[in-house]
N, C-alpha and C positions, 0 to 999 in steps of 0.2 A: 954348442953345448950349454953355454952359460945362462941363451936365452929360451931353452926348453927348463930349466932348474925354474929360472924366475915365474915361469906358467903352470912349475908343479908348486911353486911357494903361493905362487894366488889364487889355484886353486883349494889349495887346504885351506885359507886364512877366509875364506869368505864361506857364510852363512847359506844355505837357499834351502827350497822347499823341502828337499828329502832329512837336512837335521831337522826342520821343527816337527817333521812326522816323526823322527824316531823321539827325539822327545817330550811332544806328545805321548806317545806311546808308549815311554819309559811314566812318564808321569802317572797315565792312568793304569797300567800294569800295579805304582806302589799305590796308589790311591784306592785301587781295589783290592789288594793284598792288606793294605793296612783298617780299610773297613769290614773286611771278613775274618780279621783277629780281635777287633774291634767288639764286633758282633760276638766269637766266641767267647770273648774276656768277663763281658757281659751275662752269657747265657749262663757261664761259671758261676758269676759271682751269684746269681738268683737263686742255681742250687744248693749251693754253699750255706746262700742262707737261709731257704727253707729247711737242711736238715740240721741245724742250729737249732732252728725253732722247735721241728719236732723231735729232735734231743733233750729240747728242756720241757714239754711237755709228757715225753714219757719219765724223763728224772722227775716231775714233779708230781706225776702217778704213782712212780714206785716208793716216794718217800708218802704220799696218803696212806698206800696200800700198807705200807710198813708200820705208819701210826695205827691204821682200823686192826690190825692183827695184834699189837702191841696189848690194845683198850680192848681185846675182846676177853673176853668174861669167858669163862673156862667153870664147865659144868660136870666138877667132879663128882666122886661117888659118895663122898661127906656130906657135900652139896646135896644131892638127891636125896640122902636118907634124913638128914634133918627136915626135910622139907616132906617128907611123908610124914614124917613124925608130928610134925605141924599138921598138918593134913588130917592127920588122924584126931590129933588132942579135939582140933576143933569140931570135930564130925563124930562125935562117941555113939559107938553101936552103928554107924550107918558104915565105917569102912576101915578097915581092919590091914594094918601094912606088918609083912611077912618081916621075919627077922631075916636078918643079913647073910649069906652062908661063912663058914666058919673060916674061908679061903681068903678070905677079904681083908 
């Protein structure tokens, strides 16, 4: 009995060709596991920061769009009518501006 123990002890304790296959094979299993999260982490981060970018390109449109409406000039109806009146002072006898209706 003693001397089948001692041949399951030197069988486990020694090394051969079927461990370095499996850990070969353990090795490139994490080694391709860690290079296809590698690669996802990656293709994250690219998205991430392209819409970054076009976050601040449209925050930087919609604060333009916000000044040009701010600056725009607003063409009331005081506006219009002085501006015939002009119109008219300058041009006597060629153009004649109606008066305003009484609603106004």
């Amino acid at each position: 009995m003693n001397g089948t123990a001692n041949d399951i002890q030197r069988r486990s304790a020694t090394i051969n060709t079927n461990t370095y296959v499996s850990l070969g094979l353990l090795v490139t299993l994490l080694g391709g596991f860690w290079a296809i999260l590698n690669t996802i982490y990656g293709a994250r981060s690219e998205i991430i920061n392209k819409q970054d970018k076009v976050e601040l390109k449209l925050e930087s449109l919609t604060t333009r769009m916000d000044k040009l409406d701010a600056q725009h000039e607003t063409w009331s109806f005081q506006d219009q009518f002085k501006w015939s009146v002009h119109l008219q002072r300058d041009n006597v006898g060629k153009i004649t501006v109606p008066e305003p209706e009484s609603g106004r």
